[in-house]
C-alpha positions as CSV (number, residue, x, y, z in Angstrom):
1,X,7.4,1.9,20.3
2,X,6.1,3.2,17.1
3,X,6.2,6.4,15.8
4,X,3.0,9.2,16.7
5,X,2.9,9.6,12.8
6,X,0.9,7.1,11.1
7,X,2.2,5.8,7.9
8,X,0.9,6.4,5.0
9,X,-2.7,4.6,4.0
10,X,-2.6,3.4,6.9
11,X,-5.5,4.8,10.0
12,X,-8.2,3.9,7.5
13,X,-10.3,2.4,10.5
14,X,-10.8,5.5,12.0
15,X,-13.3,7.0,9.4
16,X,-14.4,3.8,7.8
17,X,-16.7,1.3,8.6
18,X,-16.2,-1.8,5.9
19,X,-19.7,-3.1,7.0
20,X,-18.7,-6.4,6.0
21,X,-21.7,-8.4,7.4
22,X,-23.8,-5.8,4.4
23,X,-21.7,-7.0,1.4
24,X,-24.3,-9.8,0.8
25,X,-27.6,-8.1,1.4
26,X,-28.3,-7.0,-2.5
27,X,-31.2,-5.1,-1.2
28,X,-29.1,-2.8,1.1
29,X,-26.1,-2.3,-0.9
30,X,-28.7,-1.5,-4.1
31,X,-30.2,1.2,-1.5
32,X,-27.1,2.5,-0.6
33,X,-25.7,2.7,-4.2
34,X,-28.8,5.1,-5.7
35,X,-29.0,7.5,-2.8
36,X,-28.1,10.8,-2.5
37,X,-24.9,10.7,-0.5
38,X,-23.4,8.2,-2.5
39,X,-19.8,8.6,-3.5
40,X,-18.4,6.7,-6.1
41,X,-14.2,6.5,-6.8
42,X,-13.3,5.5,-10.2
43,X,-10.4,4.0,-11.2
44,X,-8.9,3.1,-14.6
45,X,-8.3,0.0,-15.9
46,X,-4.5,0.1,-14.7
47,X,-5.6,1.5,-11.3
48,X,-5.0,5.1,-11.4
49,X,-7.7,7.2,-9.8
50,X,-9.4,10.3,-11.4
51,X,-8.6,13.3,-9.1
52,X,-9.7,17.1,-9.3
53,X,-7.9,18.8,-12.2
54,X,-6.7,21.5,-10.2
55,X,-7.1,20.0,-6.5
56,X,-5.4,17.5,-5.0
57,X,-8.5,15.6,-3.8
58,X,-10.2,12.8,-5.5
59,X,-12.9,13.0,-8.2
60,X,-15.7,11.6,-6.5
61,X,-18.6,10.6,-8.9
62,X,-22.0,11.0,-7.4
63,X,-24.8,8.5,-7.4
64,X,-26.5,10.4,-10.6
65,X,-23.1,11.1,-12.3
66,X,-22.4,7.4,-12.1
67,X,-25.9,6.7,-13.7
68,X,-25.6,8.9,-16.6
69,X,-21.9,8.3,-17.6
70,X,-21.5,4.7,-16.1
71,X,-24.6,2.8,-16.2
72,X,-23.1,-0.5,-16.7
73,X,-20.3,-0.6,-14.8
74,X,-20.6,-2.9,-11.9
75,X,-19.6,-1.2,-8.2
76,X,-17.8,-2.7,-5.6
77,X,-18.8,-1.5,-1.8
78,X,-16.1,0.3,-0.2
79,X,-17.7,1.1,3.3
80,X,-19.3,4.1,5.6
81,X,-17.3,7.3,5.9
82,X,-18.2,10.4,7.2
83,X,-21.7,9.1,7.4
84,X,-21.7,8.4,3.5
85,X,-21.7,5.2,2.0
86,X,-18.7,5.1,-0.6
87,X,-18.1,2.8,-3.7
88,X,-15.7,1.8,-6.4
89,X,-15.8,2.1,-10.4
90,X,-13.1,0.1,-12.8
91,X,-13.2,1.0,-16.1
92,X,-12.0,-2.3,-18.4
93,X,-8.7,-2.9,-19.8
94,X,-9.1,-0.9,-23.6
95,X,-12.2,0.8,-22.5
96,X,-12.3,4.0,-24.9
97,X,-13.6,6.5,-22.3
98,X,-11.1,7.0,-20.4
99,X,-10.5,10.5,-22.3
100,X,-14.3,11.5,-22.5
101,X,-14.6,11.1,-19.0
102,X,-11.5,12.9,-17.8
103,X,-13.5,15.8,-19.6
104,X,-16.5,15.3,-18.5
105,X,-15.3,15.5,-14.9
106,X,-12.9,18.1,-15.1
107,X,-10.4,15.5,-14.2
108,X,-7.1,14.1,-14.3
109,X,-5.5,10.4,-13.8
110,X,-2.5,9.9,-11.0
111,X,-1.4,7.0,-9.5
112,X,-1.3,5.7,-6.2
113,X,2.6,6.8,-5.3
114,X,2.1,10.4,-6.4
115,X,-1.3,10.7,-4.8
116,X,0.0,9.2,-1.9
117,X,1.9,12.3,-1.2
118,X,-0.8,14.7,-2.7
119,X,-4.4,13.7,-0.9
120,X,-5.6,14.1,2.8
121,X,-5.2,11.3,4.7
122,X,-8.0,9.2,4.5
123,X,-8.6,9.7,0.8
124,X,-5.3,8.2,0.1
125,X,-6.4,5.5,2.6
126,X,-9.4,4.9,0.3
127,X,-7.4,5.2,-2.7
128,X,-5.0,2.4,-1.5
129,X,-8.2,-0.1,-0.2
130,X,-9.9,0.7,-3.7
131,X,-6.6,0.1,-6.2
132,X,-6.0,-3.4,-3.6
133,X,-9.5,-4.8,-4.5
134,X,-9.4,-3.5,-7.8
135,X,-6.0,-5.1,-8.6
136,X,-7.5,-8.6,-7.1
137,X,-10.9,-8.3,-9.3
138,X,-8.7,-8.0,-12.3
139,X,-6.1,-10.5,-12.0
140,X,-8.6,-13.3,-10.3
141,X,-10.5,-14.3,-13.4
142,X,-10.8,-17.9,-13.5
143,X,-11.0,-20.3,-10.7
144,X,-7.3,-22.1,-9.2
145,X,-9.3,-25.3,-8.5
146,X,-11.2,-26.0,-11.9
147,X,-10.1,-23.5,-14.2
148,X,-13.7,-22.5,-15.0
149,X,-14.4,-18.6,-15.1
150,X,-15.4,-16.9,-12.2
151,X,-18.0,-14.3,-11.0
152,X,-17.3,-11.5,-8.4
153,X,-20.2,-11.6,-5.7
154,X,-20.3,-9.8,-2.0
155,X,-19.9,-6.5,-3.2
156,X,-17.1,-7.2,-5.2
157,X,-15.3,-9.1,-2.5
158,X,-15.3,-12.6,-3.1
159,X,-15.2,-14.4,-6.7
160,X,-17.2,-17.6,-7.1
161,X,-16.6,-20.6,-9.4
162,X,-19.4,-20.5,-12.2
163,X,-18.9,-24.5,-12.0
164,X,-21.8,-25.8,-9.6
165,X,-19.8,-28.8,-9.6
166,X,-16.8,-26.6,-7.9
167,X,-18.7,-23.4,-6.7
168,X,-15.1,-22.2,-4.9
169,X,-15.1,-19.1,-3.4
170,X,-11.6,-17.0,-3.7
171,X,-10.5,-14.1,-1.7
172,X,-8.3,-10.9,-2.0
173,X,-4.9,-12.0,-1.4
174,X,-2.7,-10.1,0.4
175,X,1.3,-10.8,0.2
176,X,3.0,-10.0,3.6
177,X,6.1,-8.4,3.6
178,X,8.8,-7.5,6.6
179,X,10.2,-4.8,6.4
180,X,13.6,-3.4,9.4
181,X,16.0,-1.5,10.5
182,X,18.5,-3.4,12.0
183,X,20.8,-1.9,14.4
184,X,24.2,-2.1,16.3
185,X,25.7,-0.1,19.0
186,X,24.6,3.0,17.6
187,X,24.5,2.8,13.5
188,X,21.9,1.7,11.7
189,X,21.8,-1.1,8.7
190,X,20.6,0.6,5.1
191,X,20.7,-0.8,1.9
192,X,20.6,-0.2,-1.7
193,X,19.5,-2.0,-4.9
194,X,21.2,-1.7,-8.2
195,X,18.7,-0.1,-10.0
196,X,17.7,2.8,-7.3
197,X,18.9,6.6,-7.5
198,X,22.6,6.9,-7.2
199,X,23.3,7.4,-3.6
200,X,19.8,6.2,-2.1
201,X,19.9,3.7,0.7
202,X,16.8,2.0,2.4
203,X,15.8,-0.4,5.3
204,X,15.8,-4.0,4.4
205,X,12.6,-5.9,3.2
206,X,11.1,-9.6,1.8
207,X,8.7,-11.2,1.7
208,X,7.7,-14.0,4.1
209,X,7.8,-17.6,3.4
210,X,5.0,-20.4,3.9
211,X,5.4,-21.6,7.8
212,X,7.4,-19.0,8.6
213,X,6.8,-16.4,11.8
214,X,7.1,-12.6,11.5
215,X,10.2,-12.7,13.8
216,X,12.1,-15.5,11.7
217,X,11.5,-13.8,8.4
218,X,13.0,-10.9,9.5
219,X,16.2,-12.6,10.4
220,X,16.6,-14.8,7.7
221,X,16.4,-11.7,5.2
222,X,18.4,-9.9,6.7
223,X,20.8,-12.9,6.8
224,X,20.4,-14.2,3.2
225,X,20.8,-10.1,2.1
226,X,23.4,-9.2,4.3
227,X,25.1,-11.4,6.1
228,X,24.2,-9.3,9.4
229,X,22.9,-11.6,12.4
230,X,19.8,-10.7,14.4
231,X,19.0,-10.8,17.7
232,X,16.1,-9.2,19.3
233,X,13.0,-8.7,16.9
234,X,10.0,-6.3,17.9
235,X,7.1,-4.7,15.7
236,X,6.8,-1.4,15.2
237,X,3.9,-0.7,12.7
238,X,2.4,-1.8,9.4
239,X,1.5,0.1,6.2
240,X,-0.9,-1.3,3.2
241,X,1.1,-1.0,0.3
242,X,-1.2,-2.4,-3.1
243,X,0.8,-2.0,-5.6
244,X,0.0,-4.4,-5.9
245,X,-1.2,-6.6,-3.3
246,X,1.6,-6.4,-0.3
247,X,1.2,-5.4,3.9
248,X,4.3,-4.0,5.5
249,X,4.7,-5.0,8.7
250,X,7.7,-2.8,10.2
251,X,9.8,-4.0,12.5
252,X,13.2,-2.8,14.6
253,X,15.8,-5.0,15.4
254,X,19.6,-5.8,17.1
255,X,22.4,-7.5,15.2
256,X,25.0,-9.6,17.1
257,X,27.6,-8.4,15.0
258,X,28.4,-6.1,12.7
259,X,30.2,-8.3,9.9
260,X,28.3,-7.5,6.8
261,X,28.4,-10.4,3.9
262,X,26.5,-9.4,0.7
263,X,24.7,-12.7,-0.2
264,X,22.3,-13.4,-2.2
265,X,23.2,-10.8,-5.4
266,X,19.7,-8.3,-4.7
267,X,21.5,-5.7,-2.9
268,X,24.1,-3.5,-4.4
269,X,25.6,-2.2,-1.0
270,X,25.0,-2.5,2.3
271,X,26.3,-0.6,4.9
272,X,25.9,0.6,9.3
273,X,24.9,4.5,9.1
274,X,25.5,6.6,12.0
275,X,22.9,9.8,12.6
276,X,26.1,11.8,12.0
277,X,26.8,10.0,8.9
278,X,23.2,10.2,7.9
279,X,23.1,14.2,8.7
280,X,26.2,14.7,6.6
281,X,25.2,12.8,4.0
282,X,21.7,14.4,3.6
283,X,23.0,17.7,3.6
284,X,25.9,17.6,1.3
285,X,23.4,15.2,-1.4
286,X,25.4,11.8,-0.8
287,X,22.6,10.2,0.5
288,X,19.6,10.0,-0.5
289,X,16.4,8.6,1.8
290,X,13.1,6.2,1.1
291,X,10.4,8.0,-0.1
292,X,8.2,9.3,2.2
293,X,5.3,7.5,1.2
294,X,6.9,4.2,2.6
295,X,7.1,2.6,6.4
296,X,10.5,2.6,5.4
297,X,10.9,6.3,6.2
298,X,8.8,6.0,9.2
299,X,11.3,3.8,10.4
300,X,14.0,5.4,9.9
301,X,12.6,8.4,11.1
302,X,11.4,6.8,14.4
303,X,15.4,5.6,14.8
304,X,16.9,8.8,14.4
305,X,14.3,10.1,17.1
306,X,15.4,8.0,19.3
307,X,19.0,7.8,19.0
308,X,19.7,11.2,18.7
309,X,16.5,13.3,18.4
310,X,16.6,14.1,14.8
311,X,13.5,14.4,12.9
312,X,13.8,13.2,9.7
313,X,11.6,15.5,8.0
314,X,13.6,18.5,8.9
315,X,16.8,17.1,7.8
316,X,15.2,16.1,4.2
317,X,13.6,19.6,4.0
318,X,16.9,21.3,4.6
């Protein structure tokens, strides 16, 4: 069962309606795009949004703001929220603005891991869907069958082949990734990669192969990183996570034994935590937990409920 808390980015569905089947009727999105409640989100040319220089909310431009300080800068349809239709901005790699514009709007740049902890819900929801699309437009320039350059169409999401010979359409790619806690007869399996914080340990993660199920992917990571077998498999939730272009899908699962076998060189240590052992560790600053920001924490927050009914979030606040 997965946690009540939704991870972060993730609930987008419930204030936005991506009206998909709109993206290709110019005449509706042009409407949308010069009316009143129009709410534009710009984003720099790296993918950092423009929030409120003293608010933690997002710098929304409106439709007139956009026409006076961005005339020429091509929007991509987000959806309908909150009765609104909403938009994205990208400003072009070198574009000499940047500066002006953060003046202009009383603003300042952050990106997506700090806001994710800052903004409301669904703003960082938005934030996450805009920096995905954004990171695709910029990185999907030419075309993977021809080489010929390509031109974004549908609202910003597709890119077609300026070839008529080829004409290919490409979409946003998203990378999917597993991501699990892994446990045995009461501890939990957490790992740590060379480069991380001194004492922080983390669920293990990878990314999943061509032909390979969700299920099967999660045991062979776990295998190749650990040496731990797995068992039983079952989902638990999934978390957007552009930066740049992954999905987590969350997962808890059983080993067969506890034998741990560091493999493959990517972890540093690997090792079965206890909620004791994690409650000690956290208070005396040995250990040290994913951010929250991550389905990593969500998991490990969703164990600890329901092994020994700890919350998490107390435990890292004391």
């Amino acid at each position: 069962m997965a946690s009540t808390n939704p991870n972060t980015f993730a609930g987008l569905s419930l204030i936005l309606d991506r009206v998909s089947e709109q993206r290709d009727v110019i005449e509706w999105v042009t409407t949308k795009a010069g009316s009143s409640d129009a709410r534009y989100l710009l984003l720099d040319d790296v993918g950092n949004a423009f929030l409120h220089k003293h608010e933690e909310a997002l710098r929304w431009l409106d439709a007139g703001e956009r026409a006076r300080l961005l005339p020429h800068v091509s929007c991509s349809l987000l959806g309908m929220a909150h009765g609104r239709p909403h938009f994205m901005l990208q400003l072009d790699a070198g574009d000499d603005r940047i500066d002006a514009l953060e003046e202009a709007l009383g603003a300042r740049r952050t990106g997506l891991r700090e806001a994710g902890l800052l903004l409301a819900a669904d703003e960082a929801g938005l934030f996450a869907y805009a920096k995905g699309l954004a990171h695709w437009q910029r990185e999907t320039r030419f075309c993977a069958r021809c080489g010929s350059a390509l031109t974004l169409v549908s609202s910003g999401h597709r890119a077609q082949c300026t070839d008529a010979a080829c004409g290919r359409l490409h979409f946003p790619r998203t990378d999917a990734a597993i991501i699990v806690i892994v446990e045995y007869q009461g501890a939990c399996l957490l790992g740590r990669q060379a480069g991380w914080p001194i004492g922080r340990y983390s669920t293990l993660a990878g990314f999943i192969e061509p032909g390979e199920a969700l299920e099967d992917a999660v045991r062979r990571e776990v295998a190749e990183e650990s040496g731990v077998v797995v068992g039983d498999v079952h989902y638990h939730s999934s978390q957007p996570w552009p930066m740049p272009a992954s999905l987590m899908i969350g997962f808890t699962a059983v080993a067969t034994h506890p034998e741990i076998h560091l493999r493959d060189g990517e972890l540093e240590d690997a090792r079965w935590f206890t909620p004791r052992q994690i409650v000690d560790g956290l208070a005396d600053g040995s250990l040290g937990m994913p951010t929250r920001l991550s389905v990593s924490y969500q998991l490990l927050s969703h164990w600890l409920r329901q092994r020994a009914g700890l919350e998490l979030d107390a435990l890292v606040t004391r």
